[in-house]
C-alpha positions as CSV (number, residue, x, y, z in Angstrom):
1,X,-27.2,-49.8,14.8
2,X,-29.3,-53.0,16.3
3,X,-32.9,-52.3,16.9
4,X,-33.2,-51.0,20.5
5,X,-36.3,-52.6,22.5
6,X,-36.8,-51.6,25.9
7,X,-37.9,-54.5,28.7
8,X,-41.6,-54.5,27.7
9,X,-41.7,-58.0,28.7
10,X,-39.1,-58.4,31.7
11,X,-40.3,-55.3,33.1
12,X,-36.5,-54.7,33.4
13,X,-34.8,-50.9,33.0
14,X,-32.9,-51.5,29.9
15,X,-31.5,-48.4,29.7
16,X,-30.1,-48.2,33.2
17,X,-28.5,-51.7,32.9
18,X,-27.0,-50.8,29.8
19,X,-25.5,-47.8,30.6
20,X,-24.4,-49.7,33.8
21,X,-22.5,-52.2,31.5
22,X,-20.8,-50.2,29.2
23,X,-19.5,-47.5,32.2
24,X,-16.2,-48.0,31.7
25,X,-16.4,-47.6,27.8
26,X,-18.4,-44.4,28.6
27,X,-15.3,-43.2,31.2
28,X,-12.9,-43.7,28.1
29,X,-14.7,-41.5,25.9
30,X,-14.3,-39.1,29.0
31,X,-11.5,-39.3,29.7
32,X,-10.0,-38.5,25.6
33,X,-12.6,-36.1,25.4
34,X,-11.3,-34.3,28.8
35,X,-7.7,-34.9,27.8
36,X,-8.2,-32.5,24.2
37,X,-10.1,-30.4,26.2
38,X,-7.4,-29.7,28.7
39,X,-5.0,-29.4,25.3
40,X,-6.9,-27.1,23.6
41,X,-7.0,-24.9,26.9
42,X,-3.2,-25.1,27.5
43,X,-2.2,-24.4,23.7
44,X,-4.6,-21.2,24.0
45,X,-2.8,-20.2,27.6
46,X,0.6,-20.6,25.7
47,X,-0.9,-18.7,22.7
48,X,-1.5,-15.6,24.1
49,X,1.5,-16.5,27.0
50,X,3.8,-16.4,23.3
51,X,2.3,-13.0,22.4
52,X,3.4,-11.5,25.3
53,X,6.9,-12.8,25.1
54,X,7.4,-12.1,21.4
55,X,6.0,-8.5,21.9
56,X,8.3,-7.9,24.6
57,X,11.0,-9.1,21.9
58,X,9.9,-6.4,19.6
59,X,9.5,-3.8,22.4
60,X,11.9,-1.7,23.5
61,X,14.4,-4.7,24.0
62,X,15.0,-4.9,20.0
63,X,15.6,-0.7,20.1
64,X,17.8,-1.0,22.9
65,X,20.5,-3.1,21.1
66,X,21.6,-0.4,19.4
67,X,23.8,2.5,20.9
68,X,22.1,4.9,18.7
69,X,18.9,4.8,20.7
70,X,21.0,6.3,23.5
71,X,21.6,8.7,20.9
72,X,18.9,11.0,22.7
73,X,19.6,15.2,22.3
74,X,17.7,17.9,22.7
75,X,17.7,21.2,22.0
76,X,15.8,24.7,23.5
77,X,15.4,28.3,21.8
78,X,15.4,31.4,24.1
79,X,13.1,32.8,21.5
80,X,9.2,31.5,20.0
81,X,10.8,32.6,16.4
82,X,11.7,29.1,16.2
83,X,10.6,25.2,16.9
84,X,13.2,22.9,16.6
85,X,13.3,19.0,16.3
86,X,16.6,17.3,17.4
87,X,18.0,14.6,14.9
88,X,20.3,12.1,16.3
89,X,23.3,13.4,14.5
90,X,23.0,17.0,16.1
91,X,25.8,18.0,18.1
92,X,26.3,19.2,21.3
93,X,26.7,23.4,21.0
94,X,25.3,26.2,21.4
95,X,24.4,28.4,18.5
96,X,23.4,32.0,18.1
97,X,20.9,32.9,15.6
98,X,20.8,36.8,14.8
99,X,17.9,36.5,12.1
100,X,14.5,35.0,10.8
101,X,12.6,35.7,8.5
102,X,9.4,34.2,7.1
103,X,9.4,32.8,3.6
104,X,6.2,34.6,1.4
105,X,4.0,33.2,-1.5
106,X,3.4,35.5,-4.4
107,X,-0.2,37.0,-3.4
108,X,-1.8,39.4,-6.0
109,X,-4.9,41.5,-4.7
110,X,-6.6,42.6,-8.0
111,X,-8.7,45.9,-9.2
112,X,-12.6,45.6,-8.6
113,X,-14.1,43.9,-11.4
114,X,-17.0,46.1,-12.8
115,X,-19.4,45.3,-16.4
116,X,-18.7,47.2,-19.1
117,X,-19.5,50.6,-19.2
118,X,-20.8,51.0,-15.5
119,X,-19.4,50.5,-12.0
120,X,-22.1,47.2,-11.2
121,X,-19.3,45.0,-9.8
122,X,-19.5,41.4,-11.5
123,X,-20.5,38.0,-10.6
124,X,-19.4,34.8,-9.9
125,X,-21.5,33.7,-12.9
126,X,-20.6,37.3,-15.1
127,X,-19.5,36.1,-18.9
128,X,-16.4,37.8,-20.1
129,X,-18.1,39.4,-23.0
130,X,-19.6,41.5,-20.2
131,X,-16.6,42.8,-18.7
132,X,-15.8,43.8,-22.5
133,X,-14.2,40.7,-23.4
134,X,-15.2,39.5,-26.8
135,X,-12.8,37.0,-28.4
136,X,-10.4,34.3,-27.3
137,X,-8.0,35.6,-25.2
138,X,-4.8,34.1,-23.3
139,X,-3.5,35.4,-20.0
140,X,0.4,34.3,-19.1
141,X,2.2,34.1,-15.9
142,X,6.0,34.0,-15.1
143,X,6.4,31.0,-13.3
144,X,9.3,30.2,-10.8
145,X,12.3,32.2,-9.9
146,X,13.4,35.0,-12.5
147,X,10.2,33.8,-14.4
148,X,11.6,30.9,-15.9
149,X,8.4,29.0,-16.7
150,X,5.2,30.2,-18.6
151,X,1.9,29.1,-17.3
152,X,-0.6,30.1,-20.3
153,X,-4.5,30.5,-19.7
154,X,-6.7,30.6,-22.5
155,X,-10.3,32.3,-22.0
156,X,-13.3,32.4,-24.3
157,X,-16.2,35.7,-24.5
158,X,-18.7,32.8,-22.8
159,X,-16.2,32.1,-20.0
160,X,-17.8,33.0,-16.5
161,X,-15.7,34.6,-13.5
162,X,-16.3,30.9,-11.7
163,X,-14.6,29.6,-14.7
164,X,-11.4,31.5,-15.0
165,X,-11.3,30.8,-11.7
166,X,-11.5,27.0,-12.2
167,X,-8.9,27.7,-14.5
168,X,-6.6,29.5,-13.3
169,X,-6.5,26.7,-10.1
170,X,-6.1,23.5,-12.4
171,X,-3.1,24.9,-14.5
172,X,0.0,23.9,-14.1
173,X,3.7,24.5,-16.1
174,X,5.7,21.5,-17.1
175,X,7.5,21.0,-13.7
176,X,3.7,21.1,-11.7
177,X,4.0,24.9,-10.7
178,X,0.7,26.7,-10.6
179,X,-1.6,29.1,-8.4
180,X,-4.4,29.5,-6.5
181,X,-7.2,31.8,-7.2
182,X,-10.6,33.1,-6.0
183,X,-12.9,35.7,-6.8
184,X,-14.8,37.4,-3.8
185,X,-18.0,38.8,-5.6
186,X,-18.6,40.6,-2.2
187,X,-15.5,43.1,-3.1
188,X,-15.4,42.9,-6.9
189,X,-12.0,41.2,-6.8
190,X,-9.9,38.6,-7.6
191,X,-7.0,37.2,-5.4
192,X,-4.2,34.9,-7.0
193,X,-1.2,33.0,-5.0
194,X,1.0,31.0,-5.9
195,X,0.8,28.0,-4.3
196,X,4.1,27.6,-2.1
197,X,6.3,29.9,-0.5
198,X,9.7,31.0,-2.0
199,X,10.9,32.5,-4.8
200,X,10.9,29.3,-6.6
201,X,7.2,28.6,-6.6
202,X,6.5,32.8,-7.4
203,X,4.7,33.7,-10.1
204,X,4.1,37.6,-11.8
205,X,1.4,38.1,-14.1
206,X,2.8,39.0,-17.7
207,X,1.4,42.4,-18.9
208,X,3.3,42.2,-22.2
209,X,0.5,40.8,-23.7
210,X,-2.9,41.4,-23.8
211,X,-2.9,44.1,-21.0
212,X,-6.4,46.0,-21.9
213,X,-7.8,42.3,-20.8
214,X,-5.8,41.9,-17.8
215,X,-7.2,45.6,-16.8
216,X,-10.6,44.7,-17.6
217,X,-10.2,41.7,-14.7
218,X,-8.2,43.9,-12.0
219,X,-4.8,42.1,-12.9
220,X,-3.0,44.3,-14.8
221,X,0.0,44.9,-12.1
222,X,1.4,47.7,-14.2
223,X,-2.0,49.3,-12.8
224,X,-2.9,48.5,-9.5
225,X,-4.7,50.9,-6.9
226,X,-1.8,50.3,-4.7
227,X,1.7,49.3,-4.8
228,X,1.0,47.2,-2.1
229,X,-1.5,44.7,-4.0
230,X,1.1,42.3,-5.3
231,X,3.4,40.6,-2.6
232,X,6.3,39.4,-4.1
233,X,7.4,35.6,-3.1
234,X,10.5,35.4,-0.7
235,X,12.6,33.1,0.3
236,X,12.9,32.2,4.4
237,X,16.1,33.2,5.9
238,X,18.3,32.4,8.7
239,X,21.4,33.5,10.2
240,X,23.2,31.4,12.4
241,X,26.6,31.5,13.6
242,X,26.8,34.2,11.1
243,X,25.9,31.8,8.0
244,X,23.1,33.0,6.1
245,X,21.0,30.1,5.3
246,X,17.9,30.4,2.8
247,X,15.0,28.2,2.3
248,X,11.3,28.1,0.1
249,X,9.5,26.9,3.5
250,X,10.0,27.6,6.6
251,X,12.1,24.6,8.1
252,X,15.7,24.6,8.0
253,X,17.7,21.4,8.1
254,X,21.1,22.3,9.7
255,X,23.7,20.3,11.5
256,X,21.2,17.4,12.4
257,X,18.8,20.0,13.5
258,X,15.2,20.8,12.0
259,X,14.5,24.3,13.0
260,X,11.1,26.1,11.8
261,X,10.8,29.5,11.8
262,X,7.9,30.6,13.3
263,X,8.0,34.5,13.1
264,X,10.5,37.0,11.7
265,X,12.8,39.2,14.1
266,X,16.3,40.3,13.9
267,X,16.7,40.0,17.5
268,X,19.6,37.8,18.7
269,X,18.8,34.4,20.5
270,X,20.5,31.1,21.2
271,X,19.7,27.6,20.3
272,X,21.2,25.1,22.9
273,X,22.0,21.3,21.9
274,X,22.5,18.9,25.1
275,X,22.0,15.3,26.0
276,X,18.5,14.4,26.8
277,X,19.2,12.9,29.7
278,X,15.3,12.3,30.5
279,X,14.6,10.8,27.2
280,X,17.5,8.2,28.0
281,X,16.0,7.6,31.5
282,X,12.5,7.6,30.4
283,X,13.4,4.2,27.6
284,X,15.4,2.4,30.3
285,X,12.1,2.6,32.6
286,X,9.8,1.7,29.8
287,X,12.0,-1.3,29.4
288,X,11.7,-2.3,32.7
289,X,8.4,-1.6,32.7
290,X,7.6,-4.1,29.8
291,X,9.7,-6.7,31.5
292,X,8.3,-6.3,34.8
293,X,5.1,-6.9,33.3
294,X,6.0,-10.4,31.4
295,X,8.2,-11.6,34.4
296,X,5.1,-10.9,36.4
297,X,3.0,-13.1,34.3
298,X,5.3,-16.0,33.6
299,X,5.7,-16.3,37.3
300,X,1.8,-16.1,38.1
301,X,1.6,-18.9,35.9
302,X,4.0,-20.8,36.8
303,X,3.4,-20.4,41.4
304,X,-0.2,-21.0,40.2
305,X,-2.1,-24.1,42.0
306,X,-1.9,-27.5,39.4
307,X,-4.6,-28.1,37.3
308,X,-4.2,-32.0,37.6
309,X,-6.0,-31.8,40.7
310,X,-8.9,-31.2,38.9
311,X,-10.4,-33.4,36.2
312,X,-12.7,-32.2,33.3
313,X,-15.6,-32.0,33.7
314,X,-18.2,-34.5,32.2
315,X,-21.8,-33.3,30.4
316,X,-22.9,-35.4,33.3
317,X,-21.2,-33.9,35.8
318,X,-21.9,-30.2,34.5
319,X,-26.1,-31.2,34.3
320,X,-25.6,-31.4,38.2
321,X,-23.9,-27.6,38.5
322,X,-24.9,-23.8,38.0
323,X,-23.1,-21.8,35.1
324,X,-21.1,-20.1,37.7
325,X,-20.1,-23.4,39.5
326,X,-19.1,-24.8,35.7
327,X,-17.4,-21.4,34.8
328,X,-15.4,-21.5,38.5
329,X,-14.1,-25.2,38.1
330,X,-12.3,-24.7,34.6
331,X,-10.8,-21.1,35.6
332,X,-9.0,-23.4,38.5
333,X,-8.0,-26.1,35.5
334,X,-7.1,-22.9,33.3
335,X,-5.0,-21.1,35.6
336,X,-3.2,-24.0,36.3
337,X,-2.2,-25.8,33.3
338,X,1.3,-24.0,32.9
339,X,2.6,-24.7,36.5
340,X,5.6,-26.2,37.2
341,X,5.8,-26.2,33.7
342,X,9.3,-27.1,32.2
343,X,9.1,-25.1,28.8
344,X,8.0,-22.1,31.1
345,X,10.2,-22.2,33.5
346,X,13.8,-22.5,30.8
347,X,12.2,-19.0,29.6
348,X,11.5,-17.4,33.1
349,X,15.1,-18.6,34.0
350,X,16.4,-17.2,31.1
351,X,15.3,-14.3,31.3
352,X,16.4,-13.6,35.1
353,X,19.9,-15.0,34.8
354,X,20.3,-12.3,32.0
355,X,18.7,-9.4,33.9
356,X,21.5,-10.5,36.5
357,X,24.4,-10.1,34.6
358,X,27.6,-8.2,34.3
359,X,29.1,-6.6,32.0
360,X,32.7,-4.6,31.3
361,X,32.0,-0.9,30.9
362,X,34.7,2.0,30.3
363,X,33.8,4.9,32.4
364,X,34.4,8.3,31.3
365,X,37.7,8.3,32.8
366,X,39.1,5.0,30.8
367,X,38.3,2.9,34.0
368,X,37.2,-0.5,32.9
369,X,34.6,-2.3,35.5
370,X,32.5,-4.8,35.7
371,X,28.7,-2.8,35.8
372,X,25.3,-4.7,36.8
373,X,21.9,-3.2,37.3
374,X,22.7,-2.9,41.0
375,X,25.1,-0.2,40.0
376,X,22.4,2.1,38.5
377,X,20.2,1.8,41.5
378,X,18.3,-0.7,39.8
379,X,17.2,-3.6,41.7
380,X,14.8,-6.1,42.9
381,X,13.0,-6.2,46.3
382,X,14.1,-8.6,49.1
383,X,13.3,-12.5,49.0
384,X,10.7,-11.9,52.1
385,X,10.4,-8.1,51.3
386,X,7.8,-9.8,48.1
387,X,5.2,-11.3,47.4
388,X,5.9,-14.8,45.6
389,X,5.1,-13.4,42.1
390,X,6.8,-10.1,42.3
391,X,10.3,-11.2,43.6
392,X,11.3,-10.9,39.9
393,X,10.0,-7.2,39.5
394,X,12.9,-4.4,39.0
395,X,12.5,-1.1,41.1
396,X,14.9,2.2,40.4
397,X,15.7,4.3,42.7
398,X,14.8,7.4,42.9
399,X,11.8,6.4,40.7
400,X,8.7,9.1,41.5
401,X,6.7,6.7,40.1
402,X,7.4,3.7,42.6
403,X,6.9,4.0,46.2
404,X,8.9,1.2,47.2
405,X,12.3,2.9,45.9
406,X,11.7,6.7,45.2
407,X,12.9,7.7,48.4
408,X,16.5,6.4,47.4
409,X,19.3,8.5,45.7
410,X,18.7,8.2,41.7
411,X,21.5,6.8,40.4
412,X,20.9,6.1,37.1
413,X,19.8,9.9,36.6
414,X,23.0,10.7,38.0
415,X,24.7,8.1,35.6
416,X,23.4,9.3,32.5
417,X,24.3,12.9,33.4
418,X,27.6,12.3,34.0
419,X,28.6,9.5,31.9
420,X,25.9,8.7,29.1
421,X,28.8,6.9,27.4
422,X,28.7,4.3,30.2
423,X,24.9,3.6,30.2
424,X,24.7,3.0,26.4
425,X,27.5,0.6,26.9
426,X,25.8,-1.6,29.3
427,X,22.5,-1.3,28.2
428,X,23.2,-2.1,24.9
429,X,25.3,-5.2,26.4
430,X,22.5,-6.5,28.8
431,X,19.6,-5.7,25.5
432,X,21.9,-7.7,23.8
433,X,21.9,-10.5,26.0
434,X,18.3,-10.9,26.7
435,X,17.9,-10.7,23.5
436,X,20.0,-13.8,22.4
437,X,19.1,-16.4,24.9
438,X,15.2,-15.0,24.3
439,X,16.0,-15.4,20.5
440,X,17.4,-19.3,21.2
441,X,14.2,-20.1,22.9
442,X,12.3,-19.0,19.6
443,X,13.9,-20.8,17.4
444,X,11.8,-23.2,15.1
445,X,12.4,-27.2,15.8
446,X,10.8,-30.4,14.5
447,X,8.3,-29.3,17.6
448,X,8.1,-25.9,17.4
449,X,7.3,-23.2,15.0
450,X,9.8,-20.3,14.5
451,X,8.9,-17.3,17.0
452,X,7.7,-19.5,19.3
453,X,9.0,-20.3,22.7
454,X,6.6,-23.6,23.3
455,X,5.8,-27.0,21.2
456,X,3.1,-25.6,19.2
457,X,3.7,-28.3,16.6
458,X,3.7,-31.3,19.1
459,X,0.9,-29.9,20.8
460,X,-1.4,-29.7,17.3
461,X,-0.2,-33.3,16.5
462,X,-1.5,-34.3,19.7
463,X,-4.8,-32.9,19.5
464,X,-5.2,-34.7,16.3
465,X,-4.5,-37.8,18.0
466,X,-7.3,-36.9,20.6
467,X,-9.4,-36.7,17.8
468,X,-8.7,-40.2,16.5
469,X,-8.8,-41.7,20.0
470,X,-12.4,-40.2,21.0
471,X,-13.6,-41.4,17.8
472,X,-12.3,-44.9,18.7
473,X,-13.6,-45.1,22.2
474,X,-17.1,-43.6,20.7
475,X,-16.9,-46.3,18.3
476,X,-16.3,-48.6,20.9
477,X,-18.6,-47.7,23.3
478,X,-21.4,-47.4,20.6
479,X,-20.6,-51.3,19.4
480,X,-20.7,-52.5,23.5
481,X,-23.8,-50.5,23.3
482,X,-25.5,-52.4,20.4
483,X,-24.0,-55.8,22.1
484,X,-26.0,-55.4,25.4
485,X,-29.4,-54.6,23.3
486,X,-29.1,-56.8,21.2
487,X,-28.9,-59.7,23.6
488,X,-31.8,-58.0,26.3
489,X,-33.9,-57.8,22.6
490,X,-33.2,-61.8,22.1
491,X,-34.5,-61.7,25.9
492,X,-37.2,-59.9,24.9
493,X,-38.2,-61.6,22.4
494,X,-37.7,-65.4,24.3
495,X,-39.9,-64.1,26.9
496,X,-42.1,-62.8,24.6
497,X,-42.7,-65.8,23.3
498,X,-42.9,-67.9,26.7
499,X,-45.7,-65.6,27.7
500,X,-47.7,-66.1,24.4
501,X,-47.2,-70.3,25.0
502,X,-48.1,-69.9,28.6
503,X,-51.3,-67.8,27.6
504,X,-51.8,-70.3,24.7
505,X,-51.9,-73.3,27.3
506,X,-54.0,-71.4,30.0
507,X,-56.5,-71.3,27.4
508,X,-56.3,-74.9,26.4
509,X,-56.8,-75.8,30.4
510,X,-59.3,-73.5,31.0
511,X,-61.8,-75.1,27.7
């Protein structure tokens, strides 16, 4: 860089004269540096613009393809005893249940635990060889249904209450049955379960051997207070339809239905299977709802004021302004930089032509027709009826939800009441359509990146060539620059020189 000397001798402003001479280099750094600028602004406006599309892709338009989200049922119990959850292969019927019964865990309520040779009840922390156990001693349960398993526990005289207790809940039989246990030093007893309901998980304590131990800790079944201390394990049961059906938990998979017994009762109820004709509706207006919403934005964007009107602002240009005149200036450039814009408006067209198709539907009476949204009551307002960026928007009638058309007769309630059949088949269709011409706007391209609906690959090759271009014109600017001072320094320094001669010869005069 030359050596910059200001007019110290010509009394000159340099600096302003310079940067009056190399304006025009200056206004081409501008310019490429307003021109990436305005790029980088329009590829983040298409950025999250793309996000919106490709989530509308994935939304309820991708399920809809498929008849078998119309597959929508639902089913009601005129009894609590049960909760049910409606698969999609459950038919439509009606079923009477005449019994339920809860499925049971083994549960064993032991003797009070006392020391030896008095009635003080024992500890959590009371050693076996105080309850009168004094060797090495192994306790075995029948595991599983008819006891087909053997769950072995082995205790020692040193062993505390806590630590048969540990023991008892970390053992486990071959095929990962076990039980629970606790020992309530409040009432002097222990309380064992198996861990799962149904006879397959149940468990009884085996008093073949080593019974005077299992007596000593209240477990000896063959001598329990009462009877009623050891629950055996049960299986749940349900008749329907007059088919017993039995299960280790409570939920019953039948005939696409998941039904969960909640309490036992042999009192006869129903259990109803019908089209769920809100579910149906409720998807088609979430649909519409997601589509309202893009269409609404693609539009805003694309009506919007141009942003060519207004130019970039310069670091000159924003030392003049407030930081809410600077942040009000590029919103207008921002909100502006997709209109009229020709990538934008192939998807917005697509999109509407689709949404105004027509399809060939067989009604329920073999009829075949040509169907469009108009015929489920679905439709958009008026040309002057909207405003600019909502003439796109769908409205069903009969809707609670929208002002504009609830007042009108619901047709597509009607439709999917009468004829579900018929409003899977054009649904599916117009999905299906949207879909496609959505899908061949996505495509990758030498341009564009797969999933992406705008030139994201031209656009990043342009910003690099922003890049290259500022650095040029900076370059350029820079050399100008060093030109100019160079030759006002050779001024300088001439003038510099003339005054030292004229001083040199005023002194020679004046002697």
């Amino acid at each position: 860089m030359t050596n910059r000397i200001t007019g110290l001798n010509s009394g000159l402003d340099t600096e302003s004269l310079i940067t009056a001479l190399t304006q025009n280099y200056k206004t081409r750094v501008d310019k490429q540096t307003g021109g990436q600028t305005r790029l980088s602004w329009k590829q983040d406006v298409w950025k999250s613009t793309n996000k919106d599309i490709v989530s509308f892709y994935n939304g309820k338009l991708s399920d809809m393809r498929f008849s078998t989200a119309f597959n929508k049922k639902t089913s009601k119990a005129s009894s609590n005893a049960v909760s049910i959850t409606t698969g999609e292969s459950a038919m439509i019927s009606s079923s009477t249940v005449s019994k339920t019964s809860l499925a049971k865990a083994s549960y064993l309520t032991g003797n009070k635990v006392t020391k030896q040779g008095s009635d003080e009840l024992a500890t959590k922390d009371t050693k076996m060889s105080e309850l009168g156990i004094t060797e090495d001693t192994t306790i075995s349960f029948k595991m599983g249904k008819d006891g087909a398993e053997t769950l072995n526990i082995t205790i020692s005289a040193s062993d505390s209450m806590s630590d048969l207790v540990s023991k008892l809940n970390s053992a486990t039989t071959d095929s990962g049955l076990g039980v629970t246990a606790n020992y309530d030093a409040k009432q002097g007893r222990l309380y064992i379960a198996s861990e799962k309901t149904g006879e397959e998980n149940a468990f009884t304590v085996d008093t073949s051997t080593n019974a005077a131990a299992l007596s000593l800790l209240g477990i000896n079944t063959d001598e329990l207070e009462q009877e009623s201390q050891y629950q055996e394990a049960e299986d749940a049961e349900l008749v329907m339809n007059g088919v017993s059906y039995t299960s280790a938990s409570n939920t019953f998979e039948v005939n696409g239905l998941s039904i969960s017994i909640n309490s036992s009762t042999n009192e006869e109820f129903t259990i109803t299977t019908s089209n769920d004709t809100s579910g149906i509706y409720d998807m088609v207006k979430e649909y519409l709802s997601q589509y309202n919403t893009l269409i609404q934005k693609l539009d805003t964007l694309y009506n919007a004021d141009k942003a060519d009107k207004y130019d970039i602002l310069t670091s000159d240009q924003k030392d003049e302004m407030t930081e809410d005149e600077i942040t009000e200036w590029n919103n207008k450039i921002k909100t502006g930089l997709l209109a009229k814009d020709s990538t934008l408006y192939n998807v917005i067209q697509a999109l509407k032509e689709s949404m105004q198709k027509s399809f060939e539907v067989t009604d329920a009476n073999g009829k075949t027709s040509l169907m469009s949204l108009s015929t489920f009551g679905i439709n958009t307002k008026g040309y002057f009826e909207a405003e600019e960026n909502e003439r796109g928007l769908y409205h069903i009638d009969g809707n609670d939800d929208d002002d504009y058309s609830k007042a009108n007769a619901d047709k597509l309630a009607s439709a999917i009441a009468n004829d579900p059949d018929a409003v899977t088949s054009f649904f599916t269709q117009l999905s299906r359509e949207v879909y496609s011409k959505l899908g061949d706007l996505m495509k990758g391209s030498q341009y564009s990146s797969a999933y992406t609906v705008y030139e994201d690959k031209l656009m990043a090759s342009q910003y690099s060539e922003y890049t290259t271009q500022i650095s040029k014109a900076e370059k350029d600017l820079e050399k100008k620059q060093d030109y100019y001072y160079s030759k006002f320094a050779a001024m300088e320094k001439a003038l510099s020189k003339i005054n030292s001669s004229s001083s040199s010869l005023g002194n020679m005069l004046g002697q």
